[in-house]
C-alpha positions as CSV (number, residue, x, y, z in Angstrom):
1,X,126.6,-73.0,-127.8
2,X,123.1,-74.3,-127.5
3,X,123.5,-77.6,-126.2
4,X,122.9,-76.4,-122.8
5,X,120.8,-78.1,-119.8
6,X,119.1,-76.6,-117.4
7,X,119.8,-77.2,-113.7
8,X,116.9,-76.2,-111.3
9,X,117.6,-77.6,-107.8
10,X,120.7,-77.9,-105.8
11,X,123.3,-80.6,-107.2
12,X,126.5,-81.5,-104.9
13,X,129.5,-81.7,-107.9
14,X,133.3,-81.7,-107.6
15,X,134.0,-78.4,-108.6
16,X,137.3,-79.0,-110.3
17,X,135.8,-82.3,-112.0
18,X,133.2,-80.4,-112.7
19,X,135.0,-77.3,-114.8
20,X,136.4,-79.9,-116.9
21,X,133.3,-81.3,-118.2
22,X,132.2,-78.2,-118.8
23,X,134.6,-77.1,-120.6
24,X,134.8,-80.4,-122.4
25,X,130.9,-79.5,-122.9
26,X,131.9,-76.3,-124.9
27,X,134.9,-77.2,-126.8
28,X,133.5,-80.6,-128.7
29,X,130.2,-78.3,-129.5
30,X,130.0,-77.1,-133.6
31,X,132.1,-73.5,-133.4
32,X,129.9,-71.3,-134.0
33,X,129.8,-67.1,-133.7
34,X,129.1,-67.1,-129.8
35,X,132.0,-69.9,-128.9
36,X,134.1,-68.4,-131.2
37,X,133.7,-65.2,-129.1
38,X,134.6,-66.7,-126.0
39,X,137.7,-68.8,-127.5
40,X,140.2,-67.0,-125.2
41,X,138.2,-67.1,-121.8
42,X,137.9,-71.2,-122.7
43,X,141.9,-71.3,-123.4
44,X,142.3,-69.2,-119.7
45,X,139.9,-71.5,-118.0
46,X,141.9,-74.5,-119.2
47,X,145.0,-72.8,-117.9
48,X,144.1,-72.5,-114.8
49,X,142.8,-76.2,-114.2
50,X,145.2,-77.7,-112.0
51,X,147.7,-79.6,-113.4
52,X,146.3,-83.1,-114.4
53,X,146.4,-86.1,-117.1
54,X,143.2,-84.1,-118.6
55,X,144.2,-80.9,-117.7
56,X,147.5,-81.2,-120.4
57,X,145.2,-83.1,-122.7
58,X,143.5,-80.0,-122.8
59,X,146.2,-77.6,-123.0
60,X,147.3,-79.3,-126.0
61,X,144.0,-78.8,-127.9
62,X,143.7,-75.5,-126.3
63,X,146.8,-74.5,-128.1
64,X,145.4,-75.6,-131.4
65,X,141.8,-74.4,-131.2
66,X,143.2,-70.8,-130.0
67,X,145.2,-70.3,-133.4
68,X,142.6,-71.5,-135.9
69,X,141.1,-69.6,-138.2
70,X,137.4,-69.9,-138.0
71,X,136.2,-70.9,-141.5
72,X,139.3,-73.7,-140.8
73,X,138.3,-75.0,-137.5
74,X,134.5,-74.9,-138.6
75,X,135.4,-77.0,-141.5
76,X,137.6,-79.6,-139.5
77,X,134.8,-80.0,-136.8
78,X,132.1,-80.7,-139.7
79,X,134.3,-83.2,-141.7
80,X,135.5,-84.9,-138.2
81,X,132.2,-85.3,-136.1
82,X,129.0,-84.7,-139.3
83,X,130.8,-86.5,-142.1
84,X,132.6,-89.6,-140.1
85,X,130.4,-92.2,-138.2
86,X,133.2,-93.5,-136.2
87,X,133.6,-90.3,-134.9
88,X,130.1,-89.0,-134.6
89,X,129.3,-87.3,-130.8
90,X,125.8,-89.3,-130.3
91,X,126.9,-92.1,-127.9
92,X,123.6,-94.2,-128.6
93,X,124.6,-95.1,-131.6
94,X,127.4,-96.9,-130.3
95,X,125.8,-99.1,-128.4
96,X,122.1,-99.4,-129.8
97,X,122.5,-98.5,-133.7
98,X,120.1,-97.7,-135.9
99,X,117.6,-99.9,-134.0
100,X,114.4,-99.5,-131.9
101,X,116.2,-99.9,-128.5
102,X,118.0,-96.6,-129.6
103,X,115.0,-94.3,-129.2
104,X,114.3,-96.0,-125.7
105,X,117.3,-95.4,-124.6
106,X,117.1,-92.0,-125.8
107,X,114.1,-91.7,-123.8
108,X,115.6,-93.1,-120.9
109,X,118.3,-90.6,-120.7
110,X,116.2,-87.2,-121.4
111,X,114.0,-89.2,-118.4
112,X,117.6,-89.6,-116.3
113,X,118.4,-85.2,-117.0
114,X,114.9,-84.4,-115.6
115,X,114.8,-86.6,-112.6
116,X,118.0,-84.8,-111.7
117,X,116.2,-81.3,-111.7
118,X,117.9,-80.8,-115.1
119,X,116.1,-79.5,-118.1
120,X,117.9,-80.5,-121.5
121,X,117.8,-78.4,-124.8
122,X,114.7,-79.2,-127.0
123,X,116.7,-78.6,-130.3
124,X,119.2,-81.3,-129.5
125,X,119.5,-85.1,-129.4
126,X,120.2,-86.1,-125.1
127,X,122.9,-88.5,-126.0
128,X,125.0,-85.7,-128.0
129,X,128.1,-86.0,-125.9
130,X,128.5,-82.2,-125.1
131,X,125.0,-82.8,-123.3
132,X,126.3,-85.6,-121.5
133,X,128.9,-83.5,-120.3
134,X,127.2,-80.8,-119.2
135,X,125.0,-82.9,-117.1
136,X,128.1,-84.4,-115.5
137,X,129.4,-81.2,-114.8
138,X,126.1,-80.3,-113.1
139,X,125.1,-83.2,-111.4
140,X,128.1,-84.4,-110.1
141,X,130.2,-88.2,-110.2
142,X,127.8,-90.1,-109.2
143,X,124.3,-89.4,-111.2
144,X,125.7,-86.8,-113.4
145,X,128.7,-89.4,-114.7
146,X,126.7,-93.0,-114.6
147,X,125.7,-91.8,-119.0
148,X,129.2,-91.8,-119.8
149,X,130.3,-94.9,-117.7
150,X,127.6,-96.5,-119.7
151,X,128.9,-95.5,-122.9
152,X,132.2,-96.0,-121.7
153,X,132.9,-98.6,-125.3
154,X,131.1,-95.6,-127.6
155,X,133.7,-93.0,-125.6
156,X,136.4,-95.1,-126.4
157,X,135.7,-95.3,-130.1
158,X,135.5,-92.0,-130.7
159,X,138.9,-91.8,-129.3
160,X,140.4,-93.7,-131.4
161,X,138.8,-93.0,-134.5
162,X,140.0,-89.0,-133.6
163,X,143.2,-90.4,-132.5
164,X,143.3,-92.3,-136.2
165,X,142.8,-89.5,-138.0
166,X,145.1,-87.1,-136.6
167,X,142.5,-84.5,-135.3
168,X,143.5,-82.6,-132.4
169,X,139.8,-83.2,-130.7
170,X,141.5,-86.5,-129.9
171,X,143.0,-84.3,-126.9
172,X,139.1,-84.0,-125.8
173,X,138.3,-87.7,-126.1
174,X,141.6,-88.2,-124.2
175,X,140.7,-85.7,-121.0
176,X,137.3,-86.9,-121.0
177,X,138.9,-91.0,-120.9
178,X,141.4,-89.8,-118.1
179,X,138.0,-88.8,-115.9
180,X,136.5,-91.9,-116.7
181,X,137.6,-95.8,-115.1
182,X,139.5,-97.7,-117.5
183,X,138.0,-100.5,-120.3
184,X,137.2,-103.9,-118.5
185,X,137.3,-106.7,-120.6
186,X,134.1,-106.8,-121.6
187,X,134.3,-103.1,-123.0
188,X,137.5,-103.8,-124.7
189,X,135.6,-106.5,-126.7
190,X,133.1,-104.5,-127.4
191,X,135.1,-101.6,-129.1
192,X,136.3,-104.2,-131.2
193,X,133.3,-105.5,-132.2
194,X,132.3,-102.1,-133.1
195,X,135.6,-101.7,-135.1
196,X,135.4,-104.9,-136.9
197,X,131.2,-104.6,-137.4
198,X,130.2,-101.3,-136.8
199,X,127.1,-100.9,-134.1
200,X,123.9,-103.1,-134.2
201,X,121.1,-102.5,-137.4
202,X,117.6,-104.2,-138.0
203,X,117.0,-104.2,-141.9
204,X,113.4,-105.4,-141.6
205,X,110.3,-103.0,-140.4
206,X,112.4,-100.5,-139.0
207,X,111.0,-97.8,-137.4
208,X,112.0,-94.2,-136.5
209,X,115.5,-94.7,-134.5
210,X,114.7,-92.0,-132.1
211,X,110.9,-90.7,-130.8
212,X,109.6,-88.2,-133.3
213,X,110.0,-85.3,-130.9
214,X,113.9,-85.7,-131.0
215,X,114.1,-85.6,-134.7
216,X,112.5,-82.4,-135.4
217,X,115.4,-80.3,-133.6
218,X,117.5,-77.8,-135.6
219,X,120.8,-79.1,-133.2
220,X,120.2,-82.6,-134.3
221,X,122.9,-83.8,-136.9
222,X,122.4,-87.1,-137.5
C-alpha cells in the first residue's frame, strides 16, 4: 500500500464520500503482504458505508476479494491492470498517449497534489488512479475530485474494459462512476474513439512520455 499522499494542512472533505475513495484507493492498489493483512478491516469498512449505488458495488467485490487466495488474486490483479492497456490504472494515458503532452500533464497534476498541501509518493506515477483517489478522499469534491472529472472518458474505459472481461474490479470502476457526473456527449465520443483507435501517439522524435524523475520509481508499472 504505498501509493499514499501526504496531506499537511487542513482539507474540508465529505466524510462519507471521502471513506469511499479511500477505500477505492486501497482496493484497486497491487495486493501485496501489508493489504493482504488488512483484507478484513477493508471488507468491515465497506460494510458499514451506508447503503448506496457504490456502496453495493463495493460489497459485491468485497465479497470476492475476501475469499481469494493470495497467489490467485495477485495473479488476476497483474494480468487485469500490468498486462491489458485498456485496463491499465494511469489515467493520462487515456487522454494524452504516449505523447509529450503526457508528461506535462503529469507535471501538472503532481503540481495540482502540492498546491493542495498534499505530498504524493515519489515511487509512483501521480496519475495512477489509486493516487487520484486518495487525493479525492483527502481534499474533498471540489479540488480533490476535478483529476477524475477530467479523466472522466479514461474512467469510463477502464470500466468497460473490466466490465468486458469479467473481472470483479469492474465493481471498483462501477462505485467510483456512481461518485462521478455522468458521460456528456462529448465524453461518450471520446470513449469511443479510444475504443475504435486507442489513445493519441507521435511516431516521430518522440521523447520521454513522462519527466525523468517519474520514471525512475520502483511503483511505476508502465
Amino acid at each position: 500500500m504505498t501509493a499514499r499522499a501526504r496531506r499537511s494542512g487542513p482539507v474540508e472533505a465529505d466524510p462519507e464520500r471521502g471513506t469511499v475513495f479511500h477505500l477505492l484507493s486501497l482496493l484497486l492498489q497491487y495486493p501485496d503482504a501489508e493489504l493482504l493483512a488488512a483484507r478484513s478491516e477493508l471488507v468491515d469498512a465497506v460494510a458499514a458505508l451506508p447503503d448506496s449505488p457504490a456502496r453495493h458495488e463495493l460489497s459485491r467485490f468485497a465479497t470476492w476479494y475476501a475469499d481469494q487466495p493470495p497467489m490467485d488474486l495477485a495473479r488476476h490483479y497483474v494480468e487485469t491492470f500490468d498486462l491489458r492497456r485498456r485496463s491499465s490504472l494511469y489515467l493520462t494515458y487515456y487522454l494524452h498517449g504516449d505523447t509529450r503532452r503526457r508528461g506535462m500533464a503529469l507535471l501538472v497534476l503532481k503540481q495540482r497534489y502540492r498546491a493542495a498541501g498534499l505530498t504524493p509518493p515519489d515511487d509512483e506515477l501521480p496519475d495512477y488512479l489509486p493516487l487520484v483517489c486518495e487525493f479525492a478522499a483527502l481534499a474533498g469534491p471540489g479540488t480533490g475530485e476535478a483529476p477524475l472529472r477530467q479523466h472522466r472518458a479514461g474512467v469510463e474505459l477502464i470500466h468497460r474494459a473490466l466490465r468486458d472481461a469479467g473481472s470483479p474490479y469492474a465493481g471498483l470502476l462501477g462505485a467510483l462512476t456512481a461518485l462521478l457526473p455522468g458521460l456528456s456527449s462529448v465524453e461518450e465520443s471520446a470513449v469511443a474513439e479510444l475504443v475504435a483507435g486507442g489513445p493519441p501517439a507521435e511516431d516521430v522524435g518522440l521523447a520521454p512520455f513522462a519527466p525523468p524523475e517519474y520514471l525512475t520509481g520502483t511503483g511505476a508499472r508502465v
